[in-house]
N, C-alpha and C positions, 0 to 999 in steps of 0.2 A: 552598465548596471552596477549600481554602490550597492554591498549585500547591508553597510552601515546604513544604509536611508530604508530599507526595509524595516516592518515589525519583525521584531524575533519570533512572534510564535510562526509568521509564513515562514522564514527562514528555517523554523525546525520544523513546519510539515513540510517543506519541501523536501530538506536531507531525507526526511524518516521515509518518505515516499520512494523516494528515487532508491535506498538502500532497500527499501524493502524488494520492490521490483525488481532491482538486479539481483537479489537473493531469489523472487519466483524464477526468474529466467535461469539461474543456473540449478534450480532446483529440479526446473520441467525441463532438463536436457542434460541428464546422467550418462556417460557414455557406461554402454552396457544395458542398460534401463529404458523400455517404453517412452516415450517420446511423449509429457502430457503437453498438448497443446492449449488446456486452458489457464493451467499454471502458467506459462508463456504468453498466453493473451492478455492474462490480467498483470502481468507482469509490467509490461509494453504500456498497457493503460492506465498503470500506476506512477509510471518512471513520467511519460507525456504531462502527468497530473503536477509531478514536483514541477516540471520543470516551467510550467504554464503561471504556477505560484512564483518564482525566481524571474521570470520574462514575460509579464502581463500584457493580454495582445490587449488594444483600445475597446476593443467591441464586447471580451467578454473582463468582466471583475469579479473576481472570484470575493464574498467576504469569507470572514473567519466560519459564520453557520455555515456557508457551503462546501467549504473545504471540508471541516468537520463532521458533515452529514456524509459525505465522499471518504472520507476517512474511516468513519466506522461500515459504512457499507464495504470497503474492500478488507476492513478487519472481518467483515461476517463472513465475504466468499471469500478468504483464505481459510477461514478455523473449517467451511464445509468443503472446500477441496479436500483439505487434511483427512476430514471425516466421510467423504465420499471415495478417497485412497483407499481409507483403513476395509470401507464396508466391502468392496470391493475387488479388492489386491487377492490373490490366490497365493502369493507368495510372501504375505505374513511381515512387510516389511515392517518397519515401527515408528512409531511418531517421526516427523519431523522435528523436533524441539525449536528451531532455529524458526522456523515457518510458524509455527504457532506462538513465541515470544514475540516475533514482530506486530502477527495478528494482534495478539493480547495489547501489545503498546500504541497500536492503530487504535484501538477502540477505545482506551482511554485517553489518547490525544485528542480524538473527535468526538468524544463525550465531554472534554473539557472546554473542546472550539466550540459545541454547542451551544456551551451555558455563556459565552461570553457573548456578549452586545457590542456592535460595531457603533463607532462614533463619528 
């Protein structure tokens, strides 16, 4: 794999992907802290997503709209993890900041993959 023969914008929703997910996954497995298992699920199915972008198998081609569409779908269900913590939590933790900045850049990466047209 040449990361040079790649477009750059796969190459940055790849990173943004794979970082993001490894942030749910250390996010949803605080020692001391509840165990969420869905922060770690979408974690897992996020980190799979970069890496599927970086290592294209033949059968599936991801373009830039579906990356995009995937992109902002996983920025939606991290900002309602976040907000389903907060409603939820008996013990008043506080935003993530870290989790929700990625969210936030998820959604305007994959609001921008949207608008582009594949050639």
């Amino acid at each position: 794999m040449d990361l040079f023969k790649l477009p750059s914008d796969t190459v940055y929703a790849s990173t943004l992907a794979i970082i993001s997910g490894v942030y749910s996954i250390l996010m949803g497995y605080v020692p001391g802290m509840p165990i969420k298992a869905f922060t770690i699920f979408l974690g897992i199915v996020v980190i799979l997503h970069g890496i599927l972008l970086l290592f294209p198998l033949k059968k599936i081609n991801f373009s830039s709209r579906d990356s995009g569409f995937l992109m902002v779908l996983y920025g939606v269900l991290m900002l309602s993890d976040q907000l389903f913590s907060q409603l939820t939590s008996s013990m008043m933790v506080g935003w993530d900041l870290g989790m929700i900045s990625l969210s936030l850049l998820m959604l305007v990466s994959g609001r921008l993959m949207l608008m582009k047209t594949d050639m």
